[in-house]
PDB file of N, CA, C and O in Angstrom:
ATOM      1  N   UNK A   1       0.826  -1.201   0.000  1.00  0.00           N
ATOM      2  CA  UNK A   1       0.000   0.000   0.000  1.00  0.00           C
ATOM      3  C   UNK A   1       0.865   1.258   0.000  1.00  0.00           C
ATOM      4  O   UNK A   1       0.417   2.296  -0.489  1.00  0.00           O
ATOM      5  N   UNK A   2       2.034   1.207   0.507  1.00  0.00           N
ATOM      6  CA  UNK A   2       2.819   2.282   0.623  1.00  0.00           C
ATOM      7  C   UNK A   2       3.335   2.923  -0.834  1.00  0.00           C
ATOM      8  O   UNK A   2       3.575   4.088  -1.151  1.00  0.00           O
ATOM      9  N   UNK A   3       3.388   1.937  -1.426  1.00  0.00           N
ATOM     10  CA  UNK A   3       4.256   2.442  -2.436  1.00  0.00           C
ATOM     11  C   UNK A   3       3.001   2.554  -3.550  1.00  0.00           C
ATOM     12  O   UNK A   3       3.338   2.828  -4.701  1.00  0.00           O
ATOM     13  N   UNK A   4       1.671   2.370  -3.291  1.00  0.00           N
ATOM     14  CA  UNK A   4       0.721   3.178  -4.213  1.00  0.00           C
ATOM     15  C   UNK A   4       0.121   4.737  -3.669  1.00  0.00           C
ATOM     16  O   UNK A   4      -0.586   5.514  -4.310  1.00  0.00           O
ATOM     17  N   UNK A   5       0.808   4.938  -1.892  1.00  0.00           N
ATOM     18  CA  UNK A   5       0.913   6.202  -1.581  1.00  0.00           C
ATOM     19  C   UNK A   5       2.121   7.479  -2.214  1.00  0.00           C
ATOM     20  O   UNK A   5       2.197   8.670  -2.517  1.00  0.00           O
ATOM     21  N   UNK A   6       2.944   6.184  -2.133  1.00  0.00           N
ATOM     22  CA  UNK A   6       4.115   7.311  -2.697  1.00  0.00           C
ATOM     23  C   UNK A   6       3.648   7.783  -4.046  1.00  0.00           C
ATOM     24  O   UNK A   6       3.471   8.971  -4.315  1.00  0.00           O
ATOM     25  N   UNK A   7       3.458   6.768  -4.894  1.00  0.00           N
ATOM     26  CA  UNK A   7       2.946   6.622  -6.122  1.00  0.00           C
ATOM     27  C   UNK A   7       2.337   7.736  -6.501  1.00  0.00           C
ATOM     28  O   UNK A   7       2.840   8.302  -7.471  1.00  0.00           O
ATOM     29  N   UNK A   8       0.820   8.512  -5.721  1.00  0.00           N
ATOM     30  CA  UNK A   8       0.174   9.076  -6.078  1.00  0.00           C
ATOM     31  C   UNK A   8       0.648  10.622  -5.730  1.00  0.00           C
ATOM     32  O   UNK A   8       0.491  11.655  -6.381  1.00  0.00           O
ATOM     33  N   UNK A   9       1.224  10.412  -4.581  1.00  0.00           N
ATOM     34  CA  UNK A   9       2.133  11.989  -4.198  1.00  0.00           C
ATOM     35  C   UNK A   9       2.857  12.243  -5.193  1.00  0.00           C
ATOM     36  O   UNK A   9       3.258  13.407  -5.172  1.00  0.00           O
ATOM     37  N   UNK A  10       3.270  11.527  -6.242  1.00  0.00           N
ATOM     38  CA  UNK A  10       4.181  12.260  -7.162  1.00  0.00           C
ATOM     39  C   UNK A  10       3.032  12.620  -8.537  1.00  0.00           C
ATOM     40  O   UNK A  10       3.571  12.926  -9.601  1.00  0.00           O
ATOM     41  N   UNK A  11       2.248  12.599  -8.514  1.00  0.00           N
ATOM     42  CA  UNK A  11       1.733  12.674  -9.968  1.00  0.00           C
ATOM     43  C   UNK A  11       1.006  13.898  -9.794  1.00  0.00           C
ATOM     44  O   UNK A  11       0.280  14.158  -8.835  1.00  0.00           O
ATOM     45  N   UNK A  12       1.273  14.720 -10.898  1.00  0.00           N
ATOM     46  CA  UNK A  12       0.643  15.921 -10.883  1.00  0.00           C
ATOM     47  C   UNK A  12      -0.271  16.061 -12.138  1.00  0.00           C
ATOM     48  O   UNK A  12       0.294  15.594 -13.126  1.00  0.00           O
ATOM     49  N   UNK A  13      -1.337  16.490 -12.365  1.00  0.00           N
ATOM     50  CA  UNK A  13      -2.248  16.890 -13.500  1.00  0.00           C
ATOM     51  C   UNK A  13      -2.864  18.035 -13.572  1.00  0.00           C
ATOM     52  O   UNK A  13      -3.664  18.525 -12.774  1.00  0.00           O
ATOM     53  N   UNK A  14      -2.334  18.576 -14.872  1.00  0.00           N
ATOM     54  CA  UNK A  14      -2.784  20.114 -15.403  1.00  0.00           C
ATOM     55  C   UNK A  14      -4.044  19.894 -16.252  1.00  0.00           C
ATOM     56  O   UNK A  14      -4.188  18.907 -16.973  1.00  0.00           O
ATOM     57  N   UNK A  15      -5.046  20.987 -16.105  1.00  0.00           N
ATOM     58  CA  UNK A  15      -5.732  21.312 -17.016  1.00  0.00           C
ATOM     59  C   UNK A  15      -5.688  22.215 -17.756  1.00  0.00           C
ATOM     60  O   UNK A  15      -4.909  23.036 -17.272  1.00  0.00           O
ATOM     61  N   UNK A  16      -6.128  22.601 -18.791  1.00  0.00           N
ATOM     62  CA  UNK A  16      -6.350  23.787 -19.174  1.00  0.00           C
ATOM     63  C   UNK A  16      -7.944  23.866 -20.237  1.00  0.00           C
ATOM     64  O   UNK A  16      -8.616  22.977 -20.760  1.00  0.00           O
ATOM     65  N   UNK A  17      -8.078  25.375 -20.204  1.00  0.00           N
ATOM     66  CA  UNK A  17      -9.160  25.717 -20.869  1.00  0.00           C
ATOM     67  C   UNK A  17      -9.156  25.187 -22.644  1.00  0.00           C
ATOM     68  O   UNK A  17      -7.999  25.216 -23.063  1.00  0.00           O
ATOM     69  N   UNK A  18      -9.833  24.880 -23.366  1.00  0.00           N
ATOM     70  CA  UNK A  18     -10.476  24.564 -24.577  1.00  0.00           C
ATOM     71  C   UNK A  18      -9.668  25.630 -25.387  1.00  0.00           C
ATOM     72  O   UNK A  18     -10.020  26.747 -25.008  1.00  0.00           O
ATOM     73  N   UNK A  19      -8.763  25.692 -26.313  1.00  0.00           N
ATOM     74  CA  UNK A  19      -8.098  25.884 -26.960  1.00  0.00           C
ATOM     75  C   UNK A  19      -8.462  26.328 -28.470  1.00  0.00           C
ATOM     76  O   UNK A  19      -7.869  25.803 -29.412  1.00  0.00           O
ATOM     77  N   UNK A  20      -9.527  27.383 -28.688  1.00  0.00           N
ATOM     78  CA  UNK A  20     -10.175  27.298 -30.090  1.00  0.00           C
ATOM     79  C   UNK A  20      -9.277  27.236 -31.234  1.00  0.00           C
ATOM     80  O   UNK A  20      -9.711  26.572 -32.175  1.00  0.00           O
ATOM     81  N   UNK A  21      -8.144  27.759 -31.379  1.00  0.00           N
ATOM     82  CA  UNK A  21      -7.581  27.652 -32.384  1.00  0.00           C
ATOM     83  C   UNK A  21      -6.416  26.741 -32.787  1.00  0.00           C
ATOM     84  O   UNK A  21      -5.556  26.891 -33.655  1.00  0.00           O
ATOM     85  N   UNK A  22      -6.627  25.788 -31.939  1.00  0.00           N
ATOM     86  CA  UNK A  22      -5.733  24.136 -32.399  1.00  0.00           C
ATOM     87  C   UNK A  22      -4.296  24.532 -31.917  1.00  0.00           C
ATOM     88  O   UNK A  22      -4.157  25.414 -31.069  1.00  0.00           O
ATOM     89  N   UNK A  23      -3.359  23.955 -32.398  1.00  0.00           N
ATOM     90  CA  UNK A  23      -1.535  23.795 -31.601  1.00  0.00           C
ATOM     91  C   UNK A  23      -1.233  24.364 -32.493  1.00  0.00           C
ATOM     92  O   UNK A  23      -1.866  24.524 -33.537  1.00  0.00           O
ATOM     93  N   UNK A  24       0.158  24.895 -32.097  1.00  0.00           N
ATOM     94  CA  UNK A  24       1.089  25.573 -32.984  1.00  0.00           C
ATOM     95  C   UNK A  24       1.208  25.559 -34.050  1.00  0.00           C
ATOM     96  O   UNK A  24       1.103  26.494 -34.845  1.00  0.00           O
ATOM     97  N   UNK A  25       1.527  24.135 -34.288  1.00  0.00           N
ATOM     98  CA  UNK A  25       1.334  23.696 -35.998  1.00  0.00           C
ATOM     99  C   UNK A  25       0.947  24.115 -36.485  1.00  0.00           C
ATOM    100  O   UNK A  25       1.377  24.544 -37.556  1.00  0.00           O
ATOM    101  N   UNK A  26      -0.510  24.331 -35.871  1.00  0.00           N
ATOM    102  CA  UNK A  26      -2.085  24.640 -37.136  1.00  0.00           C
ATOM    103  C   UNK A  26      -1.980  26.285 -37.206  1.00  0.00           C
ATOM    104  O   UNK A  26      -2.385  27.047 -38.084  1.00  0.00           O
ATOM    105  N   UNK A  27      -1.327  26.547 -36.036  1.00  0.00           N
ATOM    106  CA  UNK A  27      -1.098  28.275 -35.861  1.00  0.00           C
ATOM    107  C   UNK A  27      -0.171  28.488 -37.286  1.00  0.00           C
ATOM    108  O   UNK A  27      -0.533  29.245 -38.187  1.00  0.00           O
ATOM    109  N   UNK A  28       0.790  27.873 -37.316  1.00  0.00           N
ATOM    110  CA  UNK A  28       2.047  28.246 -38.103  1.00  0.00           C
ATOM    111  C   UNK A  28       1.530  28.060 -39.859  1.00  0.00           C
ATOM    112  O   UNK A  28       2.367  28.077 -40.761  1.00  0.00           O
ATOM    113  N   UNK A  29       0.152  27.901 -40.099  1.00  0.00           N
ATOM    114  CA  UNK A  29       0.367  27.349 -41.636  1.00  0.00           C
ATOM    115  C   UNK A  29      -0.200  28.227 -42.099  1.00  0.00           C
ATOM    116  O   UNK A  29      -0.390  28.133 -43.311  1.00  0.00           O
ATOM    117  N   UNK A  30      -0.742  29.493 -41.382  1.00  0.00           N
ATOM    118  CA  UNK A  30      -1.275  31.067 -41.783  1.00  0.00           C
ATOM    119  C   UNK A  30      -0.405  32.190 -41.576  1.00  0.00           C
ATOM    120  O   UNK A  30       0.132  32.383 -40.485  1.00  0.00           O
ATOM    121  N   UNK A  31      -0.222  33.019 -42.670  1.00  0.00           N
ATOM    122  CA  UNK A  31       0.614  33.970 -42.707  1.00  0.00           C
ATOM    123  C   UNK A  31       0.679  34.762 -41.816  1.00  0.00           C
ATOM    124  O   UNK A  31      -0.424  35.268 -41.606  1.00  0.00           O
ATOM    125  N   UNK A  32       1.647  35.214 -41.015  1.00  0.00           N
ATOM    126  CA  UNK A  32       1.448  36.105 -39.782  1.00  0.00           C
ATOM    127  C   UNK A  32       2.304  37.164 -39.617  1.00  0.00           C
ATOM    128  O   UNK A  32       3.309  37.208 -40.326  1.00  0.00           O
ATOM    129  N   UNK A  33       2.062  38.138 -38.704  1.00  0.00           N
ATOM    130  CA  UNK A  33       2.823  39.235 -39.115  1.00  0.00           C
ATOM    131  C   UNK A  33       4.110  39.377 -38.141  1.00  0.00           C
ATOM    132  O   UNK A  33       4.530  38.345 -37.618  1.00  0.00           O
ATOM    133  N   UNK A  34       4.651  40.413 -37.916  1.00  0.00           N
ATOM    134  CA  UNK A  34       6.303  40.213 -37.123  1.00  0.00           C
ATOM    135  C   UNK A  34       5.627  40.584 -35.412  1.00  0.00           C
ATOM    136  O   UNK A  34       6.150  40.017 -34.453  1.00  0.00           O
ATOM    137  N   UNK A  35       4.779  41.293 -35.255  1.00  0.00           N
ATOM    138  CA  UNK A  35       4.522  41.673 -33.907  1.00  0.00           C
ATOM    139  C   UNK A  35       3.417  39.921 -33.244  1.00  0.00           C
ATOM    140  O   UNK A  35       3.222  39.614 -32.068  1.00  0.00           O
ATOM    141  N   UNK A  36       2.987  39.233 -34.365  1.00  0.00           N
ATOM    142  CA  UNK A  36       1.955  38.149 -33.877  1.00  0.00           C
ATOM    143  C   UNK A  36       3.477  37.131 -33.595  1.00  0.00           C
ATOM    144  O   UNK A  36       3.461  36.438 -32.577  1.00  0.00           O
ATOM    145  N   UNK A  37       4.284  37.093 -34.172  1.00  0.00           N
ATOM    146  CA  UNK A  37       5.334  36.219 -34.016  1.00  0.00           C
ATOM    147  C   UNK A  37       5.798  36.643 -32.415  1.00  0.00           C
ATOM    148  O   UNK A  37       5.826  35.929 -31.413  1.00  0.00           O
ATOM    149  N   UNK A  38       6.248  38.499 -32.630  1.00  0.00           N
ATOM    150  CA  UNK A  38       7.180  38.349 -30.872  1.00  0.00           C
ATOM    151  C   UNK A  38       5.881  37.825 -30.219  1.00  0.00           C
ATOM    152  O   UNK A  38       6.006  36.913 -29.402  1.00  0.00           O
ATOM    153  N   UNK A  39       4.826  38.234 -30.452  1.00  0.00           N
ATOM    154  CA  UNK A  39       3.532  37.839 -29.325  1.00  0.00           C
ATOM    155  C   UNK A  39       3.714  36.313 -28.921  1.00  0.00           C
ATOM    156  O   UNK A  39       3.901  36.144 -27.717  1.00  0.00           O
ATOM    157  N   UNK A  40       3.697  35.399 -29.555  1.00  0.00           N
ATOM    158  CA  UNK A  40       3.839  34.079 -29.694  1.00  0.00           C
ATOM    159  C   UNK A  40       5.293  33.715 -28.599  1.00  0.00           C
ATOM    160  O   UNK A  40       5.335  33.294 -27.443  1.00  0.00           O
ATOM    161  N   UNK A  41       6.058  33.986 -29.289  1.00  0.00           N
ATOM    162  CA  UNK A  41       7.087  33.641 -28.736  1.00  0.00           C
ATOM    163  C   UNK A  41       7.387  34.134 -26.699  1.00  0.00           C
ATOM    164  O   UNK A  41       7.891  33.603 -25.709  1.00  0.00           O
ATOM    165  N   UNK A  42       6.877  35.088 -26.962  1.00  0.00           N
ATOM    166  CA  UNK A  42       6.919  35.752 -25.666  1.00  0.00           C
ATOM    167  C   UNK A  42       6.229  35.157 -24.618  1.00  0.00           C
ATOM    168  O   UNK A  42       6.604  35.185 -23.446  1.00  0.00           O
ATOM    169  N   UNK A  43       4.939  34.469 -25.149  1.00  0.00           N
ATOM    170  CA  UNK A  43       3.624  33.791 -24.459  1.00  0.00           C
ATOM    171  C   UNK A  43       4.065  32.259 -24.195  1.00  0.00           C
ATOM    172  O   UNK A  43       3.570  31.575 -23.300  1.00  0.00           O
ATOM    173  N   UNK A  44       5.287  31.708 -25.292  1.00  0.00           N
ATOM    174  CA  UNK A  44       5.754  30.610 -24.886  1.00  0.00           C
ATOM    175  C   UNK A  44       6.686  30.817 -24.235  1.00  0.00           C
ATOM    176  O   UNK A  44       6.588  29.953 -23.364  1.00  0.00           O
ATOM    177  N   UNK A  45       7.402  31.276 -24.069  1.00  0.00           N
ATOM    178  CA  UNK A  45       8.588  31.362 -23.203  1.00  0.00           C
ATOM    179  C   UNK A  45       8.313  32.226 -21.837  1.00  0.00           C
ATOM    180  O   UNK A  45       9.086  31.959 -20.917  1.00  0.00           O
ATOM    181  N   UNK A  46       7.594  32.949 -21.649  1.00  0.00           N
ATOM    182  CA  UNK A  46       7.128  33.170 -20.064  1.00  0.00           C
ATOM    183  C   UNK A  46       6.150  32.602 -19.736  1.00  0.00           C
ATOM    184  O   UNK A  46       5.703  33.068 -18.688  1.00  0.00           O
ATOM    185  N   UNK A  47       5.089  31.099 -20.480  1.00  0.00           N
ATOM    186  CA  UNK A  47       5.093  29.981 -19.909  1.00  0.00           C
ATOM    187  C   UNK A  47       5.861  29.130 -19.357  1.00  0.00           C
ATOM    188  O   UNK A  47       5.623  28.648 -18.249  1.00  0.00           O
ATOM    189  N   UNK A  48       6.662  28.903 -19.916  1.00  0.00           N
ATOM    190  CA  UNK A  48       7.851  27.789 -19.854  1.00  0.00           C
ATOM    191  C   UNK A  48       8.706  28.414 -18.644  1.00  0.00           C
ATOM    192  O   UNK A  48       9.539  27.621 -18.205  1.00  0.00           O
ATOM    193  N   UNK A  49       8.669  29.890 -17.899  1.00  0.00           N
ATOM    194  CA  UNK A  49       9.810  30.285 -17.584  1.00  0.00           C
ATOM    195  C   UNK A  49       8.737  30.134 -16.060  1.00  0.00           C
ATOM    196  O   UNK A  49       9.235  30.050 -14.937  1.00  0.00           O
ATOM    197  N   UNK A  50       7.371  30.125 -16.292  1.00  0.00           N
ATOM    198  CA  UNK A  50       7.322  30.434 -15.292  1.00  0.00           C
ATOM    199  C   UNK A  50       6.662  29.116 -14.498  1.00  0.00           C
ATOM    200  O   UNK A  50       6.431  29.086 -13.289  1.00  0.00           O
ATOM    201  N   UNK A  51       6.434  28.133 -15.366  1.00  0.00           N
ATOM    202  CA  UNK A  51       6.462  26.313 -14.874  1.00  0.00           C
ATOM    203  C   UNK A  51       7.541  26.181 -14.144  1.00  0.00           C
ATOM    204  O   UNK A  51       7.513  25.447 -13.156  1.00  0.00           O
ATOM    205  N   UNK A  52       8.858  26.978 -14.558  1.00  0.00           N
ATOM    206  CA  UNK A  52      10.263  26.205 -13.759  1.00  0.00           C
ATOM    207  C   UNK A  52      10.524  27.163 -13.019  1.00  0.00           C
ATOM    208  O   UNK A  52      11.405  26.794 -12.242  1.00  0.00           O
ATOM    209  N   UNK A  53      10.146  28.531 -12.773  1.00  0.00           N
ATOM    210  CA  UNK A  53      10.316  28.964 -11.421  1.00  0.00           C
ATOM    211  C   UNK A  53       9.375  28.932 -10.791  1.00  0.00           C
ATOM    212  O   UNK A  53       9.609  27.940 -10.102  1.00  0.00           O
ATOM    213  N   UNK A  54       8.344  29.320 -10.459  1.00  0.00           N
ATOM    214  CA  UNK A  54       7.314  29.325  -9.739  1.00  0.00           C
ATOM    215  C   UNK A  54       6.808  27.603  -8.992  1.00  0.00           C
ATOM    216  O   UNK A  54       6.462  27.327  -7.843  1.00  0.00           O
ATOM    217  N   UNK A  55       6.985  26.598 -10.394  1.00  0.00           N
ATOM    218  CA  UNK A  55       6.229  25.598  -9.649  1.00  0.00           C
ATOM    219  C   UNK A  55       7.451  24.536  -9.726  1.00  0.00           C
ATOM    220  O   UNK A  55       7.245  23.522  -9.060  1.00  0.00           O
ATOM    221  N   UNK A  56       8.764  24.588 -10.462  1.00  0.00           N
ATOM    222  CA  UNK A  56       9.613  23.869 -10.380  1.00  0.00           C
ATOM    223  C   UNK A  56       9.137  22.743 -11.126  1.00  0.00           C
ATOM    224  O   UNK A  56       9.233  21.620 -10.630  1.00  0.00           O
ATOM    225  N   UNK A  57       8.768  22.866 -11.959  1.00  0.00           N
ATOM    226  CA  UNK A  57       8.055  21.977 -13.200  1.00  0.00           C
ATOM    227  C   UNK A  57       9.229  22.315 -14.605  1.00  0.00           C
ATOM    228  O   UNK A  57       9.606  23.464 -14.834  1.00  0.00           O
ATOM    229  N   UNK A  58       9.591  21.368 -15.264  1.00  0.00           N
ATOM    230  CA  UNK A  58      10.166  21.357 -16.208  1.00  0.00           C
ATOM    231  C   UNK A  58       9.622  20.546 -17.614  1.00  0.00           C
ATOM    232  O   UNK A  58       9.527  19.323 -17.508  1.00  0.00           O
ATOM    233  N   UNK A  59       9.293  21.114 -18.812  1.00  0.00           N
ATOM    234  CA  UNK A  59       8.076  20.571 -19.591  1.00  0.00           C
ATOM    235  C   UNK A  59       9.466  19.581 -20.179  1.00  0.00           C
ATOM    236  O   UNK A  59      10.580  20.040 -20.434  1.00  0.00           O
ATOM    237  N   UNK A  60       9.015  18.008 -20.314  1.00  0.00           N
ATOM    238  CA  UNK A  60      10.122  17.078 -21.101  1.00  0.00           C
ATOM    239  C   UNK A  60       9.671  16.721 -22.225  1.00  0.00           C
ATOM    240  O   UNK A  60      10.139  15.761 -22.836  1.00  0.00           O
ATOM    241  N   UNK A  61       8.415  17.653 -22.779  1.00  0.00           N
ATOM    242  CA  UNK A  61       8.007  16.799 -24.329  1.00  0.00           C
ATOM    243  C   UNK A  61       7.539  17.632 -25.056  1.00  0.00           C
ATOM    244  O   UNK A  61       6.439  17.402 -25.559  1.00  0.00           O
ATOM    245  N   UNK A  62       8.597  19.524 -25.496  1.00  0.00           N
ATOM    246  CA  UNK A  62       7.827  20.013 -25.814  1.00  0.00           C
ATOM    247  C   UNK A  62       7.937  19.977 -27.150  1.00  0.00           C
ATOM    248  O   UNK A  62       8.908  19.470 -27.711  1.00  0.00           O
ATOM    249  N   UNK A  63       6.761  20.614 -27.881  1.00  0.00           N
ATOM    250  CA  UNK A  63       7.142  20.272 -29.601  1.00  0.00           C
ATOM    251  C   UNK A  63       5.489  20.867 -30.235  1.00  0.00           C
ATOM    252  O   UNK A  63       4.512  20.604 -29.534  1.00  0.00           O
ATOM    253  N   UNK A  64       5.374  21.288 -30.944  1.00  0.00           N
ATOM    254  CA  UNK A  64       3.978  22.061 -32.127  1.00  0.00           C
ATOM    255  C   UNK A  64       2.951  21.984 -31.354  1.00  0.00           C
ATOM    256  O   UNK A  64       2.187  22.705 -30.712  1.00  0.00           O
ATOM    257  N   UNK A  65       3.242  20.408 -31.711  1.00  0.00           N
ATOM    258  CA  UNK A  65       1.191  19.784 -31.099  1.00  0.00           C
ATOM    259  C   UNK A  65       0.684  19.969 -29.822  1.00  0.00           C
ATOM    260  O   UNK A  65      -0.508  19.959 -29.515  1.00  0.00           O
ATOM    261  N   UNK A  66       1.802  20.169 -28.958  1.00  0.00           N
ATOM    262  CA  UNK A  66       1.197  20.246 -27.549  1.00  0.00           C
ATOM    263  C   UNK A  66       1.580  21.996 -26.860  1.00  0.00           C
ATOM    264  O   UNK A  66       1.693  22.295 -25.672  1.00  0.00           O
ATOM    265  N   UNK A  67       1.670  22.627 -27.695  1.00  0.00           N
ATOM    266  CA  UNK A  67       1.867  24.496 -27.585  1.00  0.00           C
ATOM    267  C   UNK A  67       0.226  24.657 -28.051  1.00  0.00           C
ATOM    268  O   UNK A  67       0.080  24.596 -29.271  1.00  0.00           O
ATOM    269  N   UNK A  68      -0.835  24.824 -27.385  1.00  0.00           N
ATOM    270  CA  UNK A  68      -2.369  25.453 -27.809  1.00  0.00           C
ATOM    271  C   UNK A  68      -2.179  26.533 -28.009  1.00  0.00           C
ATOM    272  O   UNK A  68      -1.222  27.107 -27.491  1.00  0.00           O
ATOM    273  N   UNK A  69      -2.979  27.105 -28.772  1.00  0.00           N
ATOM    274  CA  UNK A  69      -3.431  28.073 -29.155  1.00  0.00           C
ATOM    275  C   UNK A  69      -5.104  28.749 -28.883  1.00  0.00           C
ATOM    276  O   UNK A  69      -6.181  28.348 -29.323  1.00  0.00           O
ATOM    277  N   UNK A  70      -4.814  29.798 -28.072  1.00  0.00           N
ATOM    278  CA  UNK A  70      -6.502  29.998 -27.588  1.00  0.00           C
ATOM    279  C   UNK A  70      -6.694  31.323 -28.195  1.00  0.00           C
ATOM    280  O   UNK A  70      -6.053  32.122 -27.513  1.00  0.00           O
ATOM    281  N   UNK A  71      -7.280  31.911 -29.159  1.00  0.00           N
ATOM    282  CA  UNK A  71      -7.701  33.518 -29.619  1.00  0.00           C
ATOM    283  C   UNK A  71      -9.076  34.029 -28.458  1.00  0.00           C
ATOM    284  O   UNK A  71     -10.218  33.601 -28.295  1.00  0.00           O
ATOM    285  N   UNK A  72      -8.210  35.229 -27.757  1.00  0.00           N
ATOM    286  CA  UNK A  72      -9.290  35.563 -27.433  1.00  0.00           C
ATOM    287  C   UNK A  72     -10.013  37.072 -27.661  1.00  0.00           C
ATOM    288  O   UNK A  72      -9.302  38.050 -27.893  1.00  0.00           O
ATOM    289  N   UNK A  73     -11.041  37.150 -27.601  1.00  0.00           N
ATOM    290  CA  UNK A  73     -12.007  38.443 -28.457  1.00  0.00           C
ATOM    291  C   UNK A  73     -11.884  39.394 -27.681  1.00  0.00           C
ATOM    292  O   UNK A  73     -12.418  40.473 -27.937  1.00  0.00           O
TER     293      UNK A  73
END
């Protein structure tokens, strides 16, 4: 039993909100302009910056499909 306690203390699960406009990928196959690019980039990387300081989380699988994309109005 112990070691399905330890087990569960380590597992962590994120959610996130519904993503209308699909992953990166699908972001990247429409022409975009130079300020939607720094936007992008900026939004991924002070994600990423702030998983590993704040929660000491380090992402090990990142890549297109799993960067969402949410437009909001």
């Amino acid at each position: 039993m112990k070691l399905a306690i330890d087990l569960c203390a380590s597992i962590l699960l994120l959610t996130n909100e519904y993503a209308n406009e699909g992953d990166l990928k699908s972001w990247l196959t429409t022409d975009r302009s130079e300020i939607q690019w720094y936007v992008m980039y900026f939004q991924v990387f002070a994600g990423l910056y702030t998983l590993q300081k704040y929660f000491a989380l380090t992402h090990n699988d990142l890549h297109w499909g799993n960067i969402l994309v949410h437009r909001s109005e």
